[in-house]
C-alpha positions in Angstrom: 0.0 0.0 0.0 1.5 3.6 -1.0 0.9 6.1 1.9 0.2 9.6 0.8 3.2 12.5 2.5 1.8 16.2 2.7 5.0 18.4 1.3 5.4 20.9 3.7 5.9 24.7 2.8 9.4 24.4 3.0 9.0 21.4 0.7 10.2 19.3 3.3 8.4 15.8 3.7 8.4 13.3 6.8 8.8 9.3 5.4 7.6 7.0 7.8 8.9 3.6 7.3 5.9 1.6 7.2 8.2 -1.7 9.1 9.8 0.3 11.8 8.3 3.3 12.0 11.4 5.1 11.6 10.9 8.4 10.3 13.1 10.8 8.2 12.7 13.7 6.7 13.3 14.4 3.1 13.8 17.3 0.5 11.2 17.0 -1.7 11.7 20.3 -4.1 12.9 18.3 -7.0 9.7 17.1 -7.7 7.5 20.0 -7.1 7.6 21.3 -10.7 6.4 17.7 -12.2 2.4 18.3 -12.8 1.7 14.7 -12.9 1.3 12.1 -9.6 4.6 11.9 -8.1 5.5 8.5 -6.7 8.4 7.8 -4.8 10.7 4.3 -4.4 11.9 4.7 -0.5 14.5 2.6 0.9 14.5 2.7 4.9 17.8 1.9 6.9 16.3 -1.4 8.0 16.1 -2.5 4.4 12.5 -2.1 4.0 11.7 -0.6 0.3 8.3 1.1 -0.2 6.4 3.7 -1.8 5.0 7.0 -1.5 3.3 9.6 -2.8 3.8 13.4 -2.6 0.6 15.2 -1.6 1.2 19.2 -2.6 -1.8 20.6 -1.8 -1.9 23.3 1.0 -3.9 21.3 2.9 -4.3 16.8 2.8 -7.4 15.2 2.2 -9.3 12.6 4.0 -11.4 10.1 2.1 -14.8 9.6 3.2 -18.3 8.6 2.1 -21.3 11.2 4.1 -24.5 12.3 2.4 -25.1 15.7 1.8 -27.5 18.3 0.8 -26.0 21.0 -1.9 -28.3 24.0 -1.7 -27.1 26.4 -5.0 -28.6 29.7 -4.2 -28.7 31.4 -7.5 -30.8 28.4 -9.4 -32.3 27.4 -6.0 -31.3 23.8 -6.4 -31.4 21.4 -3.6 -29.5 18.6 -4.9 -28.6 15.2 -3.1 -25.3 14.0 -3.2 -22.1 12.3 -1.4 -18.3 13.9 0.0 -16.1 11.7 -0.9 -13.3 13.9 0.2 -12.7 16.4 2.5 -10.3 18.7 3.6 -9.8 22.1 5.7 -10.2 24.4 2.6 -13.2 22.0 0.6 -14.7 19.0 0.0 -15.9 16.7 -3.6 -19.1 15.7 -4.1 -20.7 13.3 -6.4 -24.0 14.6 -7.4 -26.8 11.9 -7.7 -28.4 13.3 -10.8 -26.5 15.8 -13.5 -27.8 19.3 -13.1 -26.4 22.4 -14.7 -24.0 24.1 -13.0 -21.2 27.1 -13.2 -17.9 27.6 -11.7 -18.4 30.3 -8.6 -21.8 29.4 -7.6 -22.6 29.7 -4.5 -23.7 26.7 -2.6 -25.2 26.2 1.4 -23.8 22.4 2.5 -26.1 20.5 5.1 -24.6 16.9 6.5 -23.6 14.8 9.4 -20.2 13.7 10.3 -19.3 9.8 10.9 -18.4 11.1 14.2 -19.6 9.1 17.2 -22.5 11.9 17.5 -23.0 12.4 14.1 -22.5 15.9 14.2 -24.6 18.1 12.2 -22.4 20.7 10.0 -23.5 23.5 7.4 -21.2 25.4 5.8 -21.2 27.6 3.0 -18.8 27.6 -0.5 -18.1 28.1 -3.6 -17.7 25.9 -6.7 -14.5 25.6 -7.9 -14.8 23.2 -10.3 -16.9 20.0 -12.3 -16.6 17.0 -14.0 -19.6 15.4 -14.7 -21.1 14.5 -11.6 -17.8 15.4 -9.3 -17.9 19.0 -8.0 -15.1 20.5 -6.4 -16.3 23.4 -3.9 -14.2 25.3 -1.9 -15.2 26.5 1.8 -15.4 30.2 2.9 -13.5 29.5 5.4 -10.4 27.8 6.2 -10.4 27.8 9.6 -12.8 25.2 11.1 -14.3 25.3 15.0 -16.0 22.6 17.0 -16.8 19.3 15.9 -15.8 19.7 11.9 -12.4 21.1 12.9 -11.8 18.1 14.9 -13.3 15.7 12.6 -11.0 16.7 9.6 -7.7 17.2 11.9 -8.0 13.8 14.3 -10.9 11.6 12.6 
């Protein structure tokens, strides 16, 4: 299995050897300027070999499955859907049905963690962008209180 490293701003990355947990910490900045997936061959002083890949987003993603409501206010839509990623500055949804939407709509979000309470969160966003029935929206707000700033930091 490939475990995903989140390239820090000083495109330094922590490798975790996945036999003895030994970590190191790596210069990464060859391999920012490559647009495609980067995936790394790592051999641990213990002679374990493995893989990794470089996550360079801002902020790492957690893949999860919760229903959701999608309210778009400038068609007022109320379309049904599912995150299937999350992370502190957005989340993806898969839409159930095709509708027609535009890049910078604004959108209300209604769900419920997978939290031991099954916290109720709204939040509001923007879409940023779409492919088919995958929408990419972006959050207001990067900085997350209570139970969804938890959730995406320790769940």
């Amino acid at each position: 299995m490939t475990q995903t490293i989140l390239v820090k701003e000083d495109l330094l990355a922590f490798i975790t050897c996945p036999s003895c947990q030994q970590v190191k910490e790596e210069d990464v900045s060859s391999f920012i300027g490559v647009k495609s997936r980067v995936r790394i061959r790592c051999r641990c002083s213990c002679g374990h070999s493995f893989h990794v890949q470089l996550e360079r987003r801002q902020f790492a993603r957690k893949d999860v499955s919760l229903p959701v409501v999608c309210k778009v206010r400038e068609r007022g839509y109320k379309l049904k859907g599912t995150v299937t990623d999350i992370s502190q500055s957005g989340l993806r949804v898969h839409l159930s049905t095709p509708v027609p939407l535009d890049v910078g709509m604004r959108v209300d979000l209604e769900f419920n963690l997978d939290d031991r309470d099954h916290s109720f969160i709204e939040k509001q966003g923007v879409i940023r962008s779409i492919s088919d029935l995958e929408v990419g929206m972006a959050f207001d707000s990067t900085q997350h209180y209570g139970k969804l700033g938890l959730y995406i930091e320790f769940h």
